[in-house]
Structure formats: C-alpha cells, structure tokens
C-alpha positions, -999 to +999 in steps of 0.1 A: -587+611-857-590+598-821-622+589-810-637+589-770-666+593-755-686+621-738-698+615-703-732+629-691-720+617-652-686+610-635-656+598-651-647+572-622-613+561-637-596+570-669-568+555-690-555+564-717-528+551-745-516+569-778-535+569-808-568+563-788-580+575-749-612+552-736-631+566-704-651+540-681-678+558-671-713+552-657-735+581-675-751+588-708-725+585-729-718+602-763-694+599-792-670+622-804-634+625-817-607+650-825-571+649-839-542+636-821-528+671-815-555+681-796-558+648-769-538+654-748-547+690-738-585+678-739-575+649-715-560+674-687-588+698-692-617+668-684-597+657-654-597+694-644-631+700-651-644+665-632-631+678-599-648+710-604-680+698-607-681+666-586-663+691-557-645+661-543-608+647-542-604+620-572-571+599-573-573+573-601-569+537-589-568+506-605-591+491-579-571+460-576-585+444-611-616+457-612-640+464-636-638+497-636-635+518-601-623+547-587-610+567-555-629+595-537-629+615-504-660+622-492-680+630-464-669+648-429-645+621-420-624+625-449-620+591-454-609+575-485-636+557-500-643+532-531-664+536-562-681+507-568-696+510-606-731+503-617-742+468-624-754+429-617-735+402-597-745+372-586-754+372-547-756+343-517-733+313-520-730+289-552-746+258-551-726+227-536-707+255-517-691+229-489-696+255-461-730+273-475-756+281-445-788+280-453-797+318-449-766+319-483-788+304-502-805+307-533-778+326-554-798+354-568-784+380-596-788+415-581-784+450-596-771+475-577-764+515-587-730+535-584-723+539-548-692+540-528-678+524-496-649+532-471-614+518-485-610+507-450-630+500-414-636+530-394-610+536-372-602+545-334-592+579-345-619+586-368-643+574-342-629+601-317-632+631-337-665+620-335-668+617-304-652+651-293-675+667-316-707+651-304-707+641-275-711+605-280-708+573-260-674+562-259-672+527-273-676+505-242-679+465-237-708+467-206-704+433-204-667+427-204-650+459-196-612+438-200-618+439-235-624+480-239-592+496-254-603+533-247-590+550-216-620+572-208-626+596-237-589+593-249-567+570-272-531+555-273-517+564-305-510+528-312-547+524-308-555+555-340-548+534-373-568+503-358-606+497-363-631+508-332-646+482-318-676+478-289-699+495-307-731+488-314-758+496-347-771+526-336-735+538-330-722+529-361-755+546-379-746+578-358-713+579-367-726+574-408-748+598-402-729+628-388-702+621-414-728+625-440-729+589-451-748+559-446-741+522-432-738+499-466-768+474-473-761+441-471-758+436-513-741+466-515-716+452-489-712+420-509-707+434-543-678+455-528-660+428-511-664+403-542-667+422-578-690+403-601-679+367-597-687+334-578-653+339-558-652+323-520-631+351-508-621+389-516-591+378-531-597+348-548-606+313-541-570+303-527-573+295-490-569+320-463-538+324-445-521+349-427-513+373-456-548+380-467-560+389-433-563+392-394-585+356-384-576+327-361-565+349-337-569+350-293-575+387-277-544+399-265-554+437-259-552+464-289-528+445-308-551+415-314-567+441-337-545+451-371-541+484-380-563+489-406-549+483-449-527+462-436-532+431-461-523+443-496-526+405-507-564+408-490-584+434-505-610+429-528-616+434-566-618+469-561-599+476-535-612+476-503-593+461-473-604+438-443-634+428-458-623+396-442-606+390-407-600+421-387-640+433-370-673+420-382-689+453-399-722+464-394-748+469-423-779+488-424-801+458-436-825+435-406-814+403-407-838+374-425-829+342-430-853+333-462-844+369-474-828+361-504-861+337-513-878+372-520-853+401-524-860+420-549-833+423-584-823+457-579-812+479-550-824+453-523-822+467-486-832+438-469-865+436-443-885+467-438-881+454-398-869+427-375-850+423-345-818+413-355-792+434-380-767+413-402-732+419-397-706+409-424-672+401-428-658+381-401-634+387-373-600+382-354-611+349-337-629+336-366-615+305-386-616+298-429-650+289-431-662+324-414-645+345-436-660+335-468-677+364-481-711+347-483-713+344-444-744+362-426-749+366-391-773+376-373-769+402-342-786+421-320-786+456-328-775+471-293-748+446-287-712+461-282-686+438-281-646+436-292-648+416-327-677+443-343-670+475-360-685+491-393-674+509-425-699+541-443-713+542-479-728+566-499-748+570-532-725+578-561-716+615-557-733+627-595-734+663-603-764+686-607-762+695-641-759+676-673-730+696-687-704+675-696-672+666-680-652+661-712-652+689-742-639+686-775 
C-alpha cells in the first residue's frame, strides 16, 4: 500500500517518488493510503481538484531550497507571487553581528501564518496599468525631477520590466490595495527574504558581489535600475528576487526603534502609529553592510525618491470549505 496524507487546506507544493507520494501542506492533515495502481490517477485528480477550489494559477516550485513553498498568481496585477509556509524564525540580527544597528536588536523568534509575497518588486509596467486605470499620480521625484524616468503618463519599453521608483507609502498602499493585496509587514518581509535561519543575506552568508544583486552603484538614468529577476544567484530561500540591491521596498509596519524589545511572538505588525514607515531591503547605491537582511530604515511616509519602490502580500489564499483537496 502507499500511504499520503489528506489535506484540510492547500497543497502548496507536491513531490512525489514511486512506492510512496508525500504532500507539504499547511492544513489539518489526515492519513490515508491506497494501492500503487491507484496513485498515480489519485495524484492528477488532487492537482486538478486544488486549482478548482483555490481558483488561482499554481505552478510548483522548488522555492530555491525552501522548506516547503509554492507559486501562485493572484490579485489584479497578475503577478507571480510566493507562498511562504506557516511557522517560527528567528527575527533582528544575531548577537556579535559586526554591522548590527541597534534598532536589529534583540533577536526575537517570531511566528508568522501562510501568506504570500510578490516573486519580484512592482514594476514600471505594472505600475502603469494602474495608473491608466485610476487615475493616479504618476511616480514623480518633486524634489529632483533629473531623476524621474517617466515621460508624463507614459513609459519607454526599456523602462516596463524594471521596478517603479519615486513613489511614496501611500502610493505603494494604493497600488496594494487596488490589486487586492496588501503591503508586507515588516516580519513578514524578513521571513521571506531569509527562510528560517540566522543567514546575513538572502542567499547565504558569502559576501555580496555583483552576481547576487544591483548595489554599489551611481545613477545613470533608467539603466542604473535592473530589470527586475535578474539575479538567479540572489533570491532568497524561497525564491523571491531583489530582496537585496535593486529599490528599498516599502512595508506596511511604523517604524520603532525598540520595537523588537516588545513585539509580540506571532503575527507582529509593528507600532499601532508613528511618523516614520520602515523600508527594507536596500538599494542601487547602497554598499555590503546595507544589504544585510537585518537592516531597518526609517523614512518618511510621503517621501518619493529614485532608490524606493515596494512589493504586495497577501494572506494565504485558503478555501471556503473543508472538503478535501486529495480523495482516495
């Protein structure tokens, strides 16, 4: 007999290997098992029967390493987000980090639910469907207007793949919003771009250089920006690229310096107010010690400038009902 599991949730990624098929999944989960006849058919009809009732596009990824993720497109944008499964890490910098700040500190285990995040930073062209359908601000520098790439409401199609930049909080909340996501929290952000381990960077611990990501860099127009994806040897545990270098992104969280003093274990969302928002991630003129993925930053919420953009989340798409997505 071969033996599996029923899931009471979604199947985020599934393997499977003659005599025996395993599912990852982040539900109630239930035993079963049938003969190895029967598998295989069983196998197609679950993958079938998850994209019926999650009504989204799966692809099965590997998520880089992982422990367990998954591929989705979701929300108005289309956009090709990651799964990011259920569980604790370790948040804020380890101690005797040579380049921790003080607002890194203390390291603090945090649980967070299933959610996902964009696979990549939202992009020029993404932006101006937006736009076009809105009637939103186009992304503007008011303060250096040699650095906006936009001419009026219109793009270069060099400029489409690359990640928007000059906008500010509320922009990249509206944006979220109207794609029917949500800007990531600040742990959220953090568990995506670093899995559940102490590591110094979303790749590893080996030092930045220019194949892992777009830092170090003067602005020389659009193509001081990289399009985004383009660092295979840069994306994190589970897959999600430019979570270093590139823009600083936006998350939904007021910044705090003593924050992680009293945040709580699970689901933290930072300060209920303020008068700063965190950004995360780094940018194109930032140097190695920037583009550690414990760096905050504080910055004001209406500030629009060329080395800031932003990615969406959203809550683990679950479905309604508790039937199950795999039948014997």
């Amino acid at each position: 007999m071969t033996r599996g599991k029923r899931v009471f949730g979604f199947c985020v990624v599934c393997r499977a290997s003659r005599p025996s098929v395993s599912f990852q999944d982040y539900g109630t989960v239930q035993s079963w098992s049938i003969s190895g006849k029967e598998y295989a058919s069983m196998l197609m009809r679950s993958l079938i029967l998850s994209y019926v009732v999650l009504g989204v596009s799966l692809s099965f990824a590997d998520g880089g390493g992982a422990q367990g993720s998954g591929e989705l497109l979701a929300g108005k944008d289309g956009a090709p987000m990651i799964v990011v499964p259920a569980g604790s890490f370790p948040m804020g910098v380890p101690s005797g980090d040579r380049d921790g700040g003080r607002d890194e500190y203390p390291r603090h285990e945090v649980f967070i639910d299933t959610f996902a995040i964009d696979k990549f930073e939202v992009t020029n062209g993404r932006y101006l469907d937006f736009v076009k359908a809105t009637g939103h601000r186009v992304p503007q520098n008011p303060t250096n207007p040699t650095r906006n790439l936009w001419q009026g409401d219109s793009i270069t199609d060099s400029l489409t793949d690359r990640p928007v930049i000059n906008v500010d909080w509320f922009d990249a909340d509206a944006y979220c919003a109207w794609v029917g996501k949500r800007l990531p929290t600040e742990a959220e952000w953090e568990k995506a771009a670093k899995g559940t381990s102490d590591k110094r960077f979303p790749w590893g611990n080996v030092e930045p250089t220019a194949k892992h990501l777009n830092y170090n860099q003067r602005w020389i127009g659009e193509k001081t920006l990289m399009p985004v994806g383009s660092y295979e040897a840069g994306k994190s545990p589970y897959g999600a690229y430019d979570m270093a270098g590139n823009v600083w992104e936006w998350v939904n969280d007021w910044y705090d310096p003593r924050y992680y003093e009293k945040s709580p274990t699970k689901n933290p969302k930072g300060p209920e107010s303020g008068t700063k928002k965190v950004i995360r991630g780094a940018g194109w003129q930032n140097e190695t010690p920037s583009v550690r993925i414990f760096t905050r930053v504080e910055s004001d919420p209406t500030i629009r400038n060329e080395s800031t953009g932003f990615r969406c989340a959203t809550d683990a798409p679950m479905p309604q009902s508790s039937e199950s997505l795999v039948t014997p």
